[in-house]
N, C-alpha and C positions, 0 to 999 in steps of 0.2 A: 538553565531555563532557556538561554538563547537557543544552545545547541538542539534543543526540544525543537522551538521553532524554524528551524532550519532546517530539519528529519520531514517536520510538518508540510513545510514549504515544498519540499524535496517527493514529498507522496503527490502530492497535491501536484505538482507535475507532470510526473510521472504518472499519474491516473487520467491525465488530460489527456497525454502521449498515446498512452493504450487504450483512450475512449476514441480518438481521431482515428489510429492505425483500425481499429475494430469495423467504425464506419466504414475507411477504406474497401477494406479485404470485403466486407458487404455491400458497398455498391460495385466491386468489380465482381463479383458471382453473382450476384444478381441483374446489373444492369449490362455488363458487358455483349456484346452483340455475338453471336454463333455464328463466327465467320466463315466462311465455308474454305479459306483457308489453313485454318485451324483443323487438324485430324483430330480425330478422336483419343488417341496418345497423349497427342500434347494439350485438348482439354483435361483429361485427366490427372497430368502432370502440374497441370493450371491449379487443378481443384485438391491436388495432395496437397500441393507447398501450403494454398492459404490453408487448409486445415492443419497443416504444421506448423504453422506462424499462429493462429488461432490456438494452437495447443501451448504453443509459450507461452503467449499474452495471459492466457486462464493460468498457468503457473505463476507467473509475473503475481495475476494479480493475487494469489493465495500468498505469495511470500508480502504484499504490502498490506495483502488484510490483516496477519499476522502483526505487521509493525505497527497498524493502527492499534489493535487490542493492545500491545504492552506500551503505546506511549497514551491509551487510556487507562490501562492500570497504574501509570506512571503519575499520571493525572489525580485519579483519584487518591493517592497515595498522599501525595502533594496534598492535596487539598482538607484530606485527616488530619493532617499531621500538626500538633499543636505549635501556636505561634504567641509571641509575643509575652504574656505576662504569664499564660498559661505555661510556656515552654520553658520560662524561665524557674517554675515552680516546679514543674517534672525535673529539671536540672539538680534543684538542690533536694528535692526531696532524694535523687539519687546520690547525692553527693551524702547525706545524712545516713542513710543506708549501708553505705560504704565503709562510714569512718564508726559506724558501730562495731 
């Protein structure tokens, strides 16, 4: 369970990282000034990278959306799963099972 919350922690991070870097990359294509020292090359060169960097971040986030889904299958799993008086009756009712 810890380690649950600590993947959790860990996304949650990490989706902050990739929401800040995103802003970024969009306030510097957007607000950056067209400097007339800048060629038209090296705008372009400007505007590959952040679409290359933008192409991670959107893999990035597919690989953590992924990790959400299974630490909520994970979740709900947990949270089926019988406990307590109940758990202890699937126990021996398996255990009765067995020794017939």
């Amino acid at each position: 369970m810890a380690g649950r919350n600590v993947v959790e922690e860990e996304l949650h991070a990490e989706g902050q990282l990739m929401e800040n870097e995103l802003h970024n990359i969009s306030q510097n294509i957007f607000t950056a000034p067209r400097s007339a020292d800048l060629s038209q090359n090296e705008r372009m060169a400007q505007a590959a990278a952040a679409q290359n960097r933008l192409q991670e971040l959107e893999e990035r986030l597919s690989r953590l959306q992924l990790l959400d889904d299974q630490i909520k299958r994970i979740r709900t799993a947990e949270q089926s799963r019988p406990r307590g008086a109940t758990a202890a009756y699937h126990v021996a009712e398996e255990s009765s099972k067995e020794s017939l």
